[in-house]
KOLLUM-221866 format. One record per residue: residue in one letter; residue number from 0; x, y, z of N, C-alpha, C in turn. Coordinates in steps of 0.02 Angstrom, whole numbers. Layout:
% KOLLUM-221866
ATOM,A,NUM,X,Y,Z,X,Y,Z,X,Y,Z
...
***
This chain:
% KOLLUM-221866
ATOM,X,0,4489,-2530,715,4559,-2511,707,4597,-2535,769
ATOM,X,1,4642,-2563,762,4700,-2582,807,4751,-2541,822
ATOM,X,2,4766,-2535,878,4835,-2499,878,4877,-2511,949
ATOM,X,3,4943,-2517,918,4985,-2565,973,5013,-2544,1012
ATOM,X,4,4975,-2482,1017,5022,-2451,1089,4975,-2386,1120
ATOM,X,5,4968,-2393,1184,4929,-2347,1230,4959,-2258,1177
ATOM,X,6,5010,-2270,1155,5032,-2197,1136,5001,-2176,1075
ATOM,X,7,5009,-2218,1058,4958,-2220,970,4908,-2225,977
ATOM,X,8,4852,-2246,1015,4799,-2239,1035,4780,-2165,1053
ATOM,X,9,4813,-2130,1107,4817,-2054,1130,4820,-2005,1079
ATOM,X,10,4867,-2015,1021,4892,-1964,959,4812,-1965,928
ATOM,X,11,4789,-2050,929,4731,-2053,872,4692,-2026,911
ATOM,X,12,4650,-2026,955,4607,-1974,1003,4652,-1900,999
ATOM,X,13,4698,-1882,997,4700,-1822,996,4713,-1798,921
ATOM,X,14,4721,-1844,889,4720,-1796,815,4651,-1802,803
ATOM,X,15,4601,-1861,811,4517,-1855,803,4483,-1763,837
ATOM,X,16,4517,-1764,888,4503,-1708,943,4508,-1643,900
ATOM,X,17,4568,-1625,872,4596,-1578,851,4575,-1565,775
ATOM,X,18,4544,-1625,725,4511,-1615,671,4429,-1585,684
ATOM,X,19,4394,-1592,753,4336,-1597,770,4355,-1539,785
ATOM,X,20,4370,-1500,834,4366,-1428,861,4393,-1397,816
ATOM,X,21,4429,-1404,747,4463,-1364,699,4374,-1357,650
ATOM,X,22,4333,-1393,652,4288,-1386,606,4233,-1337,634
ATOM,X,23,4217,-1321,707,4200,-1288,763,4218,-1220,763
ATOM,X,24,4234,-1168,708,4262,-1092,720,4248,-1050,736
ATOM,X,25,4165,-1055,757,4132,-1004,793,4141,-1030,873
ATOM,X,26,4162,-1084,888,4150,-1104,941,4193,-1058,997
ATOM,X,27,4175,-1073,1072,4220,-1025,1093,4269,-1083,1155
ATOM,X,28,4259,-1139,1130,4302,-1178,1130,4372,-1207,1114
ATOM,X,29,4408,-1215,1134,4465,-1233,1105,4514,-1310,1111
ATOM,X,30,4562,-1312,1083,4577,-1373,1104,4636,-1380,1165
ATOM,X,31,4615,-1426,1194,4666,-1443,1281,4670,-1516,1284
ATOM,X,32,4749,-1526,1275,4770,-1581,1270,4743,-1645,1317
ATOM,X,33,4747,-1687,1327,4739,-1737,1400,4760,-1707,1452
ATOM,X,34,4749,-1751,1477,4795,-1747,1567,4876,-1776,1537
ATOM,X,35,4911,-1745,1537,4964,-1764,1544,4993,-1833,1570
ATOM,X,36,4972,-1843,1612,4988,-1910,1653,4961,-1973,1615
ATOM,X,37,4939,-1965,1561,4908,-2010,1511,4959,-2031,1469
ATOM,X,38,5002,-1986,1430,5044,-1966,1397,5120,-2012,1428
ATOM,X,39,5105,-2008,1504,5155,-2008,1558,5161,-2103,1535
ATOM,X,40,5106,-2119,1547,5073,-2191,1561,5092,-2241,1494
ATOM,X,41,5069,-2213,1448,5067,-2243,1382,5149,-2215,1360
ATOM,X,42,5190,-2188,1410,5257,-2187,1369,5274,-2225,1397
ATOM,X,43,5275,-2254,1462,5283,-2311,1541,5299,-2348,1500
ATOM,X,44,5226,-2379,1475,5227,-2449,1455,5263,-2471,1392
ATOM,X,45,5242,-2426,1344,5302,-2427,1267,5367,-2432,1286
ATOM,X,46,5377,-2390,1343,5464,-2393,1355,5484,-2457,1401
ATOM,X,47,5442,-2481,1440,5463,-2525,1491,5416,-2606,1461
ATOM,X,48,5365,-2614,1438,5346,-2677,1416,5273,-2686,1457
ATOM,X,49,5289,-2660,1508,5225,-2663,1570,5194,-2605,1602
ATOM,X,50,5134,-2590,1621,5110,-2549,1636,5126,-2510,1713
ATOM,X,51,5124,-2461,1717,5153,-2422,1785,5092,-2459,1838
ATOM,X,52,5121,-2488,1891,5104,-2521,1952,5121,-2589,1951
ATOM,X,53,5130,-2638,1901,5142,-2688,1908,5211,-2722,1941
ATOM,X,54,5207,-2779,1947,5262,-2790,1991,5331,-2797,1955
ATOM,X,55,5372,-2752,2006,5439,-2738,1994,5431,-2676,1938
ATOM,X,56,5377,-2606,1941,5387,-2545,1958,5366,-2525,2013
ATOM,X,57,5365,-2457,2038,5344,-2422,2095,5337,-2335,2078
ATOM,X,58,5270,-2330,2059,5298,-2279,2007,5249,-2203,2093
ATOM,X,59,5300,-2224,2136,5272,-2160,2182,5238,-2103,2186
ATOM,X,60,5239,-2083,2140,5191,-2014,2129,5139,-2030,2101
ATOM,X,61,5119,-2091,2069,5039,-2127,2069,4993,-2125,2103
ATOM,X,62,5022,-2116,2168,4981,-2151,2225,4979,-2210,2244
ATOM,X,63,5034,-2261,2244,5066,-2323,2237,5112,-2315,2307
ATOM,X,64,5076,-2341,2365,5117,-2316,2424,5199,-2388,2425
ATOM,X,65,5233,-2375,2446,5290,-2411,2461,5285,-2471,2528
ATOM,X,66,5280,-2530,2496,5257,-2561,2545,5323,-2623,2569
ATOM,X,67,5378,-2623,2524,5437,-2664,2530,5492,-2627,2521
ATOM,X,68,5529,-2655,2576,5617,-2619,2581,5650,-2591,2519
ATOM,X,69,5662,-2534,2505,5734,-2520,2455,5780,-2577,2472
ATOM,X,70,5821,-2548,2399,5899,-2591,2431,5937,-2547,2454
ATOM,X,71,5971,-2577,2524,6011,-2548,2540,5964,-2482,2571
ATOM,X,72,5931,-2472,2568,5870,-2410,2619,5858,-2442,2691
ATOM,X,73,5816,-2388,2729,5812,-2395,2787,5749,-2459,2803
ATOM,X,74,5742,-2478,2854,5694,-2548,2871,5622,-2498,2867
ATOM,X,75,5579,-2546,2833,5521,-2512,2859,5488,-2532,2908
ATOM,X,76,5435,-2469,2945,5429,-2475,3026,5397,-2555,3004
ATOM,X,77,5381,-2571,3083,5338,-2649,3071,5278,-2606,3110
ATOM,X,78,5258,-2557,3134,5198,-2534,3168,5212,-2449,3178
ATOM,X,79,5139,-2429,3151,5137,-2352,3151,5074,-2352,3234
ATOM,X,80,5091,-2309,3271,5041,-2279,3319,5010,-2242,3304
ATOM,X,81,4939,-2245,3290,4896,-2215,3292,4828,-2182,3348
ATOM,X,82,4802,-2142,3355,4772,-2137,3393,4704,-2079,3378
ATOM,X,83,4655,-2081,3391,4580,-2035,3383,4623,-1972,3376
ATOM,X,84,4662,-1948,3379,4671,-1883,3351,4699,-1865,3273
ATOM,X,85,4722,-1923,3253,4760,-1935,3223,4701,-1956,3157
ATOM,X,86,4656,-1962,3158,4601,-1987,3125,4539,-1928,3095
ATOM,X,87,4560,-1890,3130,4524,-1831,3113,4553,-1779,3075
ATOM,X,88,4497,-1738,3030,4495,-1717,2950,4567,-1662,2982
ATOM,X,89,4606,-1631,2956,4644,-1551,2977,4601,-1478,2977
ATOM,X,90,4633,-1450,3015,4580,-1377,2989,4604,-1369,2943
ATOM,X,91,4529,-1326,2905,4507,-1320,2843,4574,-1272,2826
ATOM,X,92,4597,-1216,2847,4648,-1182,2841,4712,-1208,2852
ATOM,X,93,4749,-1259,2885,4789,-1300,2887,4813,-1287,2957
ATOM,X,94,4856,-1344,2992,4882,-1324,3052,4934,-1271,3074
ATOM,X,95,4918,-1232,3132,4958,-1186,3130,5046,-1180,3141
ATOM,X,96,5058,-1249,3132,5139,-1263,3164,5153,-1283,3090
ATOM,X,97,5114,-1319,3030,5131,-1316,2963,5139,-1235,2948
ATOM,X,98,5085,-1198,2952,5066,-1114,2915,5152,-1097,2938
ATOM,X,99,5153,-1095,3004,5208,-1072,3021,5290,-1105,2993
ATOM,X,100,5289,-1157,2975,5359,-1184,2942,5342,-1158,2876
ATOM,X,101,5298,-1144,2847,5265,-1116,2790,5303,-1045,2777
ATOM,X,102,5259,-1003,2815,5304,-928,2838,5375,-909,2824
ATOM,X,103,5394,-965,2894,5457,-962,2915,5525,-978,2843
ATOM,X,104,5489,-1012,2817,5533,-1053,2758,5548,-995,2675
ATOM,X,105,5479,-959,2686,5469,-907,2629,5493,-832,2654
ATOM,X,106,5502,-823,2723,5530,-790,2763,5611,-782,2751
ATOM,X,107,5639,-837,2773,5690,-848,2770,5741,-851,2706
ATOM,X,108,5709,-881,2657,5743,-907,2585,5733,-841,2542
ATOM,X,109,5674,-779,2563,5657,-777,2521,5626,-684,2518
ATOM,X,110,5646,-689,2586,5636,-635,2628,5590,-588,2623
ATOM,X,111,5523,-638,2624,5463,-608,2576,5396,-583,2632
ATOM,X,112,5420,-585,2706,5387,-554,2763,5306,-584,2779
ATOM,X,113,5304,-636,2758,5234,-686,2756,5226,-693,2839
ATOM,X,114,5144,-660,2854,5164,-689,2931,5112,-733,2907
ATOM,X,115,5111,-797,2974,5082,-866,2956,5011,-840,2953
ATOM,X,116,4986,-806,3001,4903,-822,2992,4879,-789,2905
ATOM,X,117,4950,-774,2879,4909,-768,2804,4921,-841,2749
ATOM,X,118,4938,-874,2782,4947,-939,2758,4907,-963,2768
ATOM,X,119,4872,-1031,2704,4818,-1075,2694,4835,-1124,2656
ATOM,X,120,4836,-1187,2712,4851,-1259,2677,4786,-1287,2652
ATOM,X,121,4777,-1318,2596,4714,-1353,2556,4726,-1416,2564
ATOM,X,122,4691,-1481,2560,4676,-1532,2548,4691,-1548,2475
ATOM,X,123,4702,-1509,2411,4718,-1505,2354,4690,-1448,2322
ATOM,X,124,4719,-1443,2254,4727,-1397,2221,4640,-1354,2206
ATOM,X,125,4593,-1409,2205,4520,-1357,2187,4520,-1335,2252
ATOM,X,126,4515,-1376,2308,4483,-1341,2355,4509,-1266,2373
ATOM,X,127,4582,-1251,2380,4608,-1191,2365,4614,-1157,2301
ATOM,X,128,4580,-1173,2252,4558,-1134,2217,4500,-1104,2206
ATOM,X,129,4431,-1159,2198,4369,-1135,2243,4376,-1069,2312
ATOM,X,130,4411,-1073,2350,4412,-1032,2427,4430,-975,2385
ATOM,X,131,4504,-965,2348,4502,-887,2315,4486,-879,2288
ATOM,X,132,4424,-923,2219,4375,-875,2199,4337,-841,2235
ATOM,X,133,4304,-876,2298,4259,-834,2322,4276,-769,2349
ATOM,X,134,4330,-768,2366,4343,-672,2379,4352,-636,2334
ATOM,X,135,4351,-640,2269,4353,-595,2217,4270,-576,2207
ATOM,X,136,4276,-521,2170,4210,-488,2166,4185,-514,2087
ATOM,X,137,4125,-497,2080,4083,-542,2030,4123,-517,1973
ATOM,X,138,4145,-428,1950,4167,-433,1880,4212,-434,1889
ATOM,X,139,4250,-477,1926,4328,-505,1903,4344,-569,1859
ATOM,X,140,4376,-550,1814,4371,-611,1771,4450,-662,1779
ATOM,X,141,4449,-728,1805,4514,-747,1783,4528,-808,1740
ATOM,X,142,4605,-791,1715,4596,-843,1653,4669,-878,1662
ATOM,X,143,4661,-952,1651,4714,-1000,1686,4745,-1013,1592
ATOM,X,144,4795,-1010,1598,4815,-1005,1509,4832,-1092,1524
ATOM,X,145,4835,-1162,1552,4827,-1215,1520,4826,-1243,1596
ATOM,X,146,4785,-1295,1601,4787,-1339,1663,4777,-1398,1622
ATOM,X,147,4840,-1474,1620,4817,-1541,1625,4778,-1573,1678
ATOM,X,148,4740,-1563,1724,4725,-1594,1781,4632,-1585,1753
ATOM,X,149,4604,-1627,1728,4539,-1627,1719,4480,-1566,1762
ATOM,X,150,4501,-1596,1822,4429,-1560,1868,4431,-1490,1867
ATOM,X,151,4494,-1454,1844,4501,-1382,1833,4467,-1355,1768
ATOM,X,152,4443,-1370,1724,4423,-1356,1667,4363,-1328,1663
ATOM,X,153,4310,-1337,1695,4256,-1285,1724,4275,-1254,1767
ATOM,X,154,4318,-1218,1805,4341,-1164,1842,4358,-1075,1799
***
């Protein structure tokens, strides 16, 4: 079977998906769409002709760093300084001059009395989610009502 567009391709995997777990009623499975950003991708290209990264898009929140001038934007540097400190991992809890603009910001807007050392910056979303499972006690049960992001789905 052919099909002429990343989007029609996605519907046909997800209507295959959704006939398969509908036949499944004891299961204690259910159905969960893609990653979203799939959805995102295959509308890219239907709507634009070309796929997100190619030249002359810049689709930033990819992970597609910016490597040529806007128009009319600021110059980009010609050299970043780096140095051995600068190279090393952050604490695991995040730095304390971030925690604290952290605080200060939920403090302020929001007047919600956060002092920083209860603040915790992650590297991304499991790793701070992993960390507060572990302080909950064994019969606590929690239940995330929909995550698109794959690696959450055994959590």
């Amino acid at each position: 079977m052919r099909l002429d567009s990343g989007y029609e391709y996605y519907n046909s995997v997800r209507n295959d998906l959704v006939a398969t777990l509908s036949k499944a009623s004891e299961s204690f499975l259910s159905y969960v769409p893609p990653m979203g950003i799939y959805e995102t991708l295959y509308a890219f290209q239907d709507a634009f002709g070309t796929t997100m990264g190619e030249k002359g898009t810049h689709p930033w929140s990819q992970g597609f760093p910016l490597t040529i001038q806007l128009p009319n934007g600021p110059e980009m540097p010609t050299n970043v300084h780096l140095d051995a400190e600068d190279l090393k991992y952050p604490k695991a809890w995040g730095l304390p001059e971030l925690r604290k603009a952290i605080a200060g910001y939920y403090n302020h807007y929001y007047n919600a009395g956060i002092d920083y050392e209860n603040v915790m910056v992650f590297a991304g979303g499991r790793p701070g989610l992993v960390a507060l499972l572990m302080f909950l006690q064994p019969d606590i049960n929690i239940r995330i009502a929909s995550t698109e992001y794959t690696p959450y789905y055994d959590m």
